[in-house]
C-alpha positions in Angstrom: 62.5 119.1 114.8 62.5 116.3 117.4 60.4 114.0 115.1 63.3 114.7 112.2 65.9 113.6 115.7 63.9 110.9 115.9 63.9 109.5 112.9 67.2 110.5 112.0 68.8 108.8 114.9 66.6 106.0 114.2 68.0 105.4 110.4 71.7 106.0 112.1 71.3 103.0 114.1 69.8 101.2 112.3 72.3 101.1 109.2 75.0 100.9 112.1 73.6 97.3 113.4 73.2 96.2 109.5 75.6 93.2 108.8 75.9 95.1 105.1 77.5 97.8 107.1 79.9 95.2 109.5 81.2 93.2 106.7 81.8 95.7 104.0 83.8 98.3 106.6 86.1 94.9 107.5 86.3 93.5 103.7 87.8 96.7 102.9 90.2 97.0 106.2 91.3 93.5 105.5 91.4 94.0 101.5 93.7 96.7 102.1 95.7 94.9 105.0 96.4 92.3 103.0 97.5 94.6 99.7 99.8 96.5 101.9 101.3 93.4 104.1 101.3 90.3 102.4 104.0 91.4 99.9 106.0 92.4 102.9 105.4 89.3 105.2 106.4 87.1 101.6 109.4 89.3 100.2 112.8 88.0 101.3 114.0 89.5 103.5 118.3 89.0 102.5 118.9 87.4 105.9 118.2 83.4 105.2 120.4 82.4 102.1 118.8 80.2 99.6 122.1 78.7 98.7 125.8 78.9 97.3 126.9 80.2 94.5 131.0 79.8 93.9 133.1 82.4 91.8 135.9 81.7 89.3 138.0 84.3 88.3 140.3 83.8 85.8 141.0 87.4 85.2 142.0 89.1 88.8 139.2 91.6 88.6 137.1 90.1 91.3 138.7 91.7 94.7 136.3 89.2 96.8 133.1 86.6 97.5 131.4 89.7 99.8 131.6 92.1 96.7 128.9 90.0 94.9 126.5 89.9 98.1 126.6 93.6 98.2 126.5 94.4 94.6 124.8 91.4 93.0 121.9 89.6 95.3 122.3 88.9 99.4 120.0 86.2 99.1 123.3 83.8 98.1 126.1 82.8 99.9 128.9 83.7 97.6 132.3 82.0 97.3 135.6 82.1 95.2 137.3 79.3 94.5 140.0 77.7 92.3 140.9 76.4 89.5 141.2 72.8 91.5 137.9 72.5 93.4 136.0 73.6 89.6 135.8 69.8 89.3 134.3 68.7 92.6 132.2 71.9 92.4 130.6 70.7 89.4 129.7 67.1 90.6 128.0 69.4 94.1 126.1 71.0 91.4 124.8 67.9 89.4 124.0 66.2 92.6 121.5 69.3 93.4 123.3 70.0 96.9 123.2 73.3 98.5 125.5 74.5 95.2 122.8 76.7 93.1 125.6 77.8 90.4 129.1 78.3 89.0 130.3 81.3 87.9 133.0 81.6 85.8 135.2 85.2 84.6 137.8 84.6 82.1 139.8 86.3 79.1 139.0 85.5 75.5 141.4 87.5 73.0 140.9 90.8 74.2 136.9 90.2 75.3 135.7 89.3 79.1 133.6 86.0 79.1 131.3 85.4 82.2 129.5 82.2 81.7 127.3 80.7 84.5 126.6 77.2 84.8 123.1 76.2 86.5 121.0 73.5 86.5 117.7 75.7 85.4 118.0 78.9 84.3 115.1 79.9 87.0 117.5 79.3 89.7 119.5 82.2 88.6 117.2 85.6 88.4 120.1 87.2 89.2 121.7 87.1 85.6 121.2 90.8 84.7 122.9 92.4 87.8 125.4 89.9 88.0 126.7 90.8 84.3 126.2 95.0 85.2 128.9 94.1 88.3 131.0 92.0 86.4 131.3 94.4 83.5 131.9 97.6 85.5 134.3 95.6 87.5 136.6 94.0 84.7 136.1 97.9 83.5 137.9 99.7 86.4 140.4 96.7 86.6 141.5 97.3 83.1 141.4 101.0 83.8 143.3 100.5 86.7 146.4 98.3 84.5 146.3 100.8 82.2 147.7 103.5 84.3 144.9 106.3 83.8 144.8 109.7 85.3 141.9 110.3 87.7 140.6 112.6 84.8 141.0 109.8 82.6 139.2 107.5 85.1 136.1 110.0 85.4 135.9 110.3 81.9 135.9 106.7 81.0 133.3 105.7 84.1 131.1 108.6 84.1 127.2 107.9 84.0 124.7 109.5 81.0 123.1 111.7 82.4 119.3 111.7 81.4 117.0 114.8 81.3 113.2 114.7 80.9 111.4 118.0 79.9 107.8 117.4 80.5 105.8 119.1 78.0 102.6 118.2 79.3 104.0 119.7 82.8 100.5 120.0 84.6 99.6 116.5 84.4 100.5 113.5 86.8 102.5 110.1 86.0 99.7 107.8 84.9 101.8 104.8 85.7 101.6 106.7 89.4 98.6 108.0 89.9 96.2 105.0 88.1 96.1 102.8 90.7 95.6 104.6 94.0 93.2 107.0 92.2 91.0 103.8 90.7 91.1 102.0 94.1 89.6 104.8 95.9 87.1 106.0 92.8 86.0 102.7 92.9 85.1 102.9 96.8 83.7 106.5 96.7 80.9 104.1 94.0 80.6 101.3 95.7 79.8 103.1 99.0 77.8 106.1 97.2 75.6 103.2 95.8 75.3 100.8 98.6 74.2 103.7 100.9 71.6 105.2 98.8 70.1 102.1 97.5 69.5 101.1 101.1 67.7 104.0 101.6 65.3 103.1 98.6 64.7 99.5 99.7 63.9 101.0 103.7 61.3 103.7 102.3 60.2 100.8 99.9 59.6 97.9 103.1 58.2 100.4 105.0 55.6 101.5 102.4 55.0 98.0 101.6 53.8 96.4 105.2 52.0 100.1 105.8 54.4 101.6 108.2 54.8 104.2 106.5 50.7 105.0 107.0 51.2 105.2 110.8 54.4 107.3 110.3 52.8 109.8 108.0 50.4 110.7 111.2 52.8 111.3 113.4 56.0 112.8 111.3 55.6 115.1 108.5 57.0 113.2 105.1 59.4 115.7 104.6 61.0 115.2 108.3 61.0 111.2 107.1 62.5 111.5 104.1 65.6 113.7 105.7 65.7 112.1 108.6 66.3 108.9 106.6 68.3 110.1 104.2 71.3 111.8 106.8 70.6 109.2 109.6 71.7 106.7 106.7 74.6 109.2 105.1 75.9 109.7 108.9 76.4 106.2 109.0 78.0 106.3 105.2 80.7 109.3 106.5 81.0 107.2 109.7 82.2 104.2 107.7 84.3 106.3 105.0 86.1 107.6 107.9 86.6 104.3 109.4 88.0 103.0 106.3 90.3 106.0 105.4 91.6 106.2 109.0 92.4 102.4 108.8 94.0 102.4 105.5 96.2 105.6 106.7 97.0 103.6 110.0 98.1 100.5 108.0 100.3 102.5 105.7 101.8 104.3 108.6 102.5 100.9 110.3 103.7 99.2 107.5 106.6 101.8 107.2 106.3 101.6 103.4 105.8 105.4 103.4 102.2 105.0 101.4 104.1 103.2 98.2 103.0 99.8 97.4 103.7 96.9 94.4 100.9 95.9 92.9 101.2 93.1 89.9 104.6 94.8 89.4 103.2 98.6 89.1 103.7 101.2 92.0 101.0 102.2 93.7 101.7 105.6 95.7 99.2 106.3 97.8 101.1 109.5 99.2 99.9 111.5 96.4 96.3 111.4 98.5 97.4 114.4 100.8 95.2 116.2 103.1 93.6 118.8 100.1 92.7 115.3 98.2 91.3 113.9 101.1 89.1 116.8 102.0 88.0 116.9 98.3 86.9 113.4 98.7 85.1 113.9 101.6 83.2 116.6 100.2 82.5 114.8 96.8 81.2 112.2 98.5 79.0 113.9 100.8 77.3 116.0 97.9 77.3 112.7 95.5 75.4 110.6 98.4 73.1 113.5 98.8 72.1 113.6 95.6 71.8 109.9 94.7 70.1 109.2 97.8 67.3 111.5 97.2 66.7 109.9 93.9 66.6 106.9 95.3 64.1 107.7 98.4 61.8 109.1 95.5 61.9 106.1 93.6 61.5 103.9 96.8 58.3 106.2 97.3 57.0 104.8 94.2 56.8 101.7 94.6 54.2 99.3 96.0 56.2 96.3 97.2 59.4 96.3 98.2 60.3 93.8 95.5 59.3 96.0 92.4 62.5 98.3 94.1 65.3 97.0 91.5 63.3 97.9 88.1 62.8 101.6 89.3 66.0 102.5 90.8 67.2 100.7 87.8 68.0 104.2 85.8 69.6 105.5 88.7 72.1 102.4 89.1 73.0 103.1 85.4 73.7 106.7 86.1 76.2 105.2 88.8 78.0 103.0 87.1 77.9 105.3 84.0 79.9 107.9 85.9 82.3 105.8 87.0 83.1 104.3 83.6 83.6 108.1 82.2 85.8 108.5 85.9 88.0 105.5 84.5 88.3 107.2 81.0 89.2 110.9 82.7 92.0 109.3 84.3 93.5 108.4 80.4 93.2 112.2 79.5 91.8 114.8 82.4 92.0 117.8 80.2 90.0 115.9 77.1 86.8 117.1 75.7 85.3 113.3 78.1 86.2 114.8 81.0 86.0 118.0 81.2 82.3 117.6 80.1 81.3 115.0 82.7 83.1 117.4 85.3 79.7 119.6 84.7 76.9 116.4 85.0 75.8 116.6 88.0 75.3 112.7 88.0 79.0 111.9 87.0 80.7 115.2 88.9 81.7 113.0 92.3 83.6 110.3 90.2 84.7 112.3 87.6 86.3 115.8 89.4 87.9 113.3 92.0 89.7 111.0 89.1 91.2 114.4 87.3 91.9 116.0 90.3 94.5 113.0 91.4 94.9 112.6 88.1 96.4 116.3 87.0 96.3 119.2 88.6 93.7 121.7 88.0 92.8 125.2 88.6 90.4 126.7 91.6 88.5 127.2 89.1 87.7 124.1 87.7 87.4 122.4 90.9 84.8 125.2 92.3 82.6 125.3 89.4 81.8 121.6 88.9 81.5 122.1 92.7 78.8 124.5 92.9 76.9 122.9 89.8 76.8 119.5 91.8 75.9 121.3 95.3 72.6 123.1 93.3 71.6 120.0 91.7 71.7 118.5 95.2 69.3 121.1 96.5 67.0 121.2 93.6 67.1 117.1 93.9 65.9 117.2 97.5 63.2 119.6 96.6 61.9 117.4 93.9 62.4 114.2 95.7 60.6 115.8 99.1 57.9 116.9 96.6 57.8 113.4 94.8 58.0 111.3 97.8 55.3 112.9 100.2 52.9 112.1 96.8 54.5 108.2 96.3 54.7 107.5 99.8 50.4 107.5 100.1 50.0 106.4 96.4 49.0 102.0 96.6 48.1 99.8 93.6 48.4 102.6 91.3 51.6 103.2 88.5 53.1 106.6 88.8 54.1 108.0 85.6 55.0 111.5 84.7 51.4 112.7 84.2 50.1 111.5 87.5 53.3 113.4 89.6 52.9 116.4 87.9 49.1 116.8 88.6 50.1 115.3 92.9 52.8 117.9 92.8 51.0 120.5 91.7 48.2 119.8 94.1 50.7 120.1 97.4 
């Protein structure tokens, strides 16, 4: 037991001192930083006006320039004025002065005209809510010359009111869930792979410069494989917690209450609660298990450390596979896609974590998937433990199936 300490505290520091380890925990941290605070340090903010904007009302329905700041946009400075200053107003405008526009309420017949005068129509992106005030304002000033009843009033000015019945009640808002659910899919990959590749390229370099000969005296191969494989998955959990704890810190600090804008969509990172969170955890624990055994067996194989990339190869596949069929769960979590690749072992990590913040799903069909993925884990230690102490003493020679099964055997 104190060689399997030694070694595993050995692999923990190591992958702790790794500038991979340094610069992908602050990329992340500063990736998320800047989602979360650039769009609040650049948003305006209401206080600084970009310019004036002066109000003609021909009809009387306007009650005053502070209405328009409140109702309309409080990025303007908003003024009425009359029919006299039009004129000089106009010639502020075409001169490109602090005047941004003209707006101008009148009677035509029986119909309200509002007609703005800018000098581009990008200088006005308030058009649509200045046109909603305008209208329900010459609304209740007509209702209010007519002489209506407050009955009469409520009747006229009452709101639709809008009903959704869902039918498909169990599952999540895509639009909600798709981003914060893809951002952190895509992590639970990205540090699934980094951390169990890196234990195929150490077992690799240290069978290559015959380490691993002096090693193999000392420290049973079984001790070095697991000592390797949680030194390095401490340090994986060690980062994920880092990162988690440092998005949930900038959210909190932000005050944006865990709901973002990105390119226009919503991101709502508040549907991660604690169960999600402990989900993750536990998905990623088993899915860096179980890739990282597979890759310490294919490291074992290897002669040189450079032959490392054509035998982990399948493996890397596997990965990304899993997350592509993650990505297509999250379109449909109850479809025939999903609920298959719950039950693949190598797909189960990405996959049960995209449907569960995706839709809700049963105990059930969280546990089995669960279980399947723990026991694959197990039997993939086994067979990795049994693969590697025959690769890591194998030089010069190809291992196929053949050759493993007759080593195996043998032990």
């Amino acid at each position: 037991m104190r060689n399997f300490g030694l070694v595993f505290a050995y692999s923990f520091k190591e992958r702790l001192r790794s500038k991979a380890f340094t610069y992908l925990t602050l990329i992340m941290i500063v990736a998320m930083a800047a989602l979360v605070l650039v769009p609040k340090l650049t948003q305006d903010d209401g206080n600084s006006a970009k310019g004036e904007i002066d109000v003609l009302d021909r009809t009387g329905a306007i009650p005053n320039a502070d209405s328009f700041k409140e109702n309309v946009s409080a990025s303007y400075d908003w003024r009425m004025i009359t029919e006299n200053e039009r004129a000089s107003e106009l010639k502020r405008l075409e001169e490109k002065e602090s005047l941004l526009g003209i707006v101008q309420i009148e009677n035509q017949g029986s119909q309200p005209v509002l007609s703005l005068t800018v000098n581009k129509a990008d200088d006005a992106p308030y058009i649509r809510e200045l046109n909603s005030y305008v209208q329900n304002q010459y609304t209740m000033f007509q209702i209010h010359q007519l002489g209506l009843g407050q009955e009469q009033q409520e009747q006229l000015t009452s709101a639709v009111q809008m009903q959704v019945q869902e039918m498909e009640a169990g599952n999540k808002s895509l639009t909600t869930t798709y981003w914060p659910v893809y951002m952190v899919t895509f992590m639970l990959y990205l540090l699934i792979y980094m951390f169990g590749s890196n234990v195929a390229v150490s077992v690799s370099v240290e069978k290559g410069s015959r380490v691993k000969e002096i090693l193999i005296t000392k420290v049973k191969p079984v001790q070095l494989l697991f000592g390797k494989v949680f030194g390095v998955g401490l340090a994986g959990i060690l980062q994920f917690a880092i990162i988690v704890g440092a998005v949930y810190l900038i959210l909190t600090v932000s005050g944006t209450g865990g709901v973002l804008e990105l390119f226009g969509m919503p991101v709502d990172f508040s549907i991660l609660g604690g169960t999600t969170i402990m989900l993750l955890t536990l998905f990623f624990i088993l899915g860096y298990f179980f890739f990282a055994a597979l890759f310490a067996a294919t490291g074992s194989m290897v002669s040189r450390s450079e032959e490392i990339n054509q035998v982990t190869l399948p493996i890397s596949i596997l990965l990304m596979a899993g997350l592509i069929v993650a990505m297509l769960a999250m379109l449909n979590p109850d479809g025939t896609l999903a609920v298959v690749g719950s039950y693949i072992p190598f797909f189960t990590p990405f996959v049960m974590f995209a449907r569960i913040g995706a839709s809700d799903l049963t105990v059930l069909e969280i546990v089995i998937p669960t279980l399947i993925l723990f026991v694959s884990t197990l039997a993939a230690c086994w067979l990795s433990a049994k693969i590697y102490q025959v690769g890591v003493l194998l030089y010069g020679q190809k291992l196929n199936p053949k050759l493993l099964y007759k080593a195996i055997k043998a032990l």
